[in-house]
C-alpha positions in Angstrom: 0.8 -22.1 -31.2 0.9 -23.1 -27.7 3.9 -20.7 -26.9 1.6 -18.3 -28.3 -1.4 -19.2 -25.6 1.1 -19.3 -22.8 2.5 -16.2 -23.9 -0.8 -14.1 -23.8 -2.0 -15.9 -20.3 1.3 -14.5 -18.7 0.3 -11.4 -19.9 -2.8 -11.3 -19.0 -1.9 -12.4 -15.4 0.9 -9.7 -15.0 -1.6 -7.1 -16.2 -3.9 -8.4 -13.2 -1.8 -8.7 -10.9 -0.4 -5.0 -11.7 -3.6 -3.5 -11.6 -4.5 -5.2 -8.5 -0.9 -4.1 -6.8 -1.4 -0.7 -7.7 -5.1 -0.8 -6.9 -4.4 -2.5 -3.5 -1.5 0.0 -2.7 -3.8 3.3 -3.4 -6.7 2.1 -1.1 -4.4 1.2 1.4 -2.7 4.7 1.3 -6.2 6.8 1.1 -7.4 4.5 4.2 -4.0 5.1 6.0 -4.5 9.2 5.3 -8.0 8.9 6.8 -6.6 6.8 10.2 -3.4 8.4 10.5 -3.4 10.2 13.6 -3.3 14.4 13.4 -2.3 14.9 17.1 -2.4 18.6 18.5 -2.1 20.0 14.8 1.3 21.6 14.7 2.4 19.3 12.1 -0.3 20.5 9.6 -1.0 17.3 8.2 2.0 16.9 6.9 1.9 13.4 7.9 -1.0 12.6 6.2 -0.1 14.0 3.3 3.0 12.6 2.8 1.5 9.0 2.8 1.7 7.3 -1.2 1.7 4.6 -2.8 3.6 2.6 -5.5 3.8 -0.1 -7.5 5.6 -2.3 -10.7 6.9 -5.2 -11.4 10.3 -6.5 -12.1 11.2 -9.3 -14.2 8.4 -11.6 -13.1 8.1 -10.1 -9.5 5.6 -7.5 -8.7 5.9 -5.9 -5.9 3.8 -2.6 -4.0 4.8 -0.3 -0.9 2.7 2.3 1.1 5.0 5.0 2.4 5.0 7.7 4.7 8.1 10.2 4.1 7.7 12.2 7.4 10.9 12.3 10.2 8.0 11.2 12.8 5.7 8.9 10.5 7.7 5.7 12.3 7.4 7.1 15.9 3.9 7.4 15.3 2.9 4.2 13.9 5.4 1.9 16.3 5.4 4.2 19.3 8.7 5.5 21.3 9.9 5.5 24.9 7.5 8.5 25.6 4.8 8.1 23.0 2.2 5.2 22.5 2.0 3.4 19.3 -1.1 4.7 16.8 -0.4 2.8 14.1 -2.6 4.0 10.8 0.0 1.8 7.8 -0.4 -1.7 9.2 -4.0 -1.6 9.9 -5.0 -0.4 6.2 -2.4 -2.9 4.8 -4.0 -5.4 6.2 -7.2 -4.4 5.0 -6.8 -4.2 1.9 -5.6 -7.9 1.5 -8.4 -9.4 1.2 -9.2 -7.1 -1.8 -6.2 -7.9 -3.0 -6.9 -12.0 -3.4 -10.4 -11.4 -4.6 -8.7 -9.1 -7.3 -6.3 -11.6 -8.5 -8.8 -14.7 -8.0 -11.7 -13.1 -10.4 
């Protein structure tokens, strides 16, 4: 019967910790759209619009990522020999993590 008790609470802590990973992960990504920086337009928002989330768990490891899938989303967020950094991923990362422990804690 104790297995049994055990058995559900692991559940029920992987199902939490999912839905806060993947609740985490798609606030982050919405606030990094909003920050990310257009510049002169010529890109049409392609890098905002490339910015998504994921996240899942393996095993007993969950893990989430915020991605932007751009040739110039790095250049832009770390900056290059010509261009200063605007990052837009890190800041709403960061953000959110805070949400994230209060998620998991409830």
């Amino acid at each position: 019967m104790a297995a049994d008790g055990i058995a559900a609470y692991r559940a029920a802590l992987r199902a939490r910790l999912s839905n806060a990973l993947a609740a985490a992960g798609e606030a982050a990504a919405a606030q990094a759209r909003q920050a990310v920086p257009l510049g002169d337009g010529r890109d049409g928002g392609h890098l905002r619009d490339c910015i998504a989330a994921e996240s899942a768990f393996s095993g007993d490891c969950g893990w989430m990522q915020v991605t932007a899938r751009n040739p110039h989303a790095a250049a832009v967020e770390l900056g290059t020999s010509r261009m200063r950094a605007r990052p837009y991923l890190l800041p709403a990362l960061r953000a959110q993590a805070a949400g994230f422990l209060q998620a998991i804690c409830k």
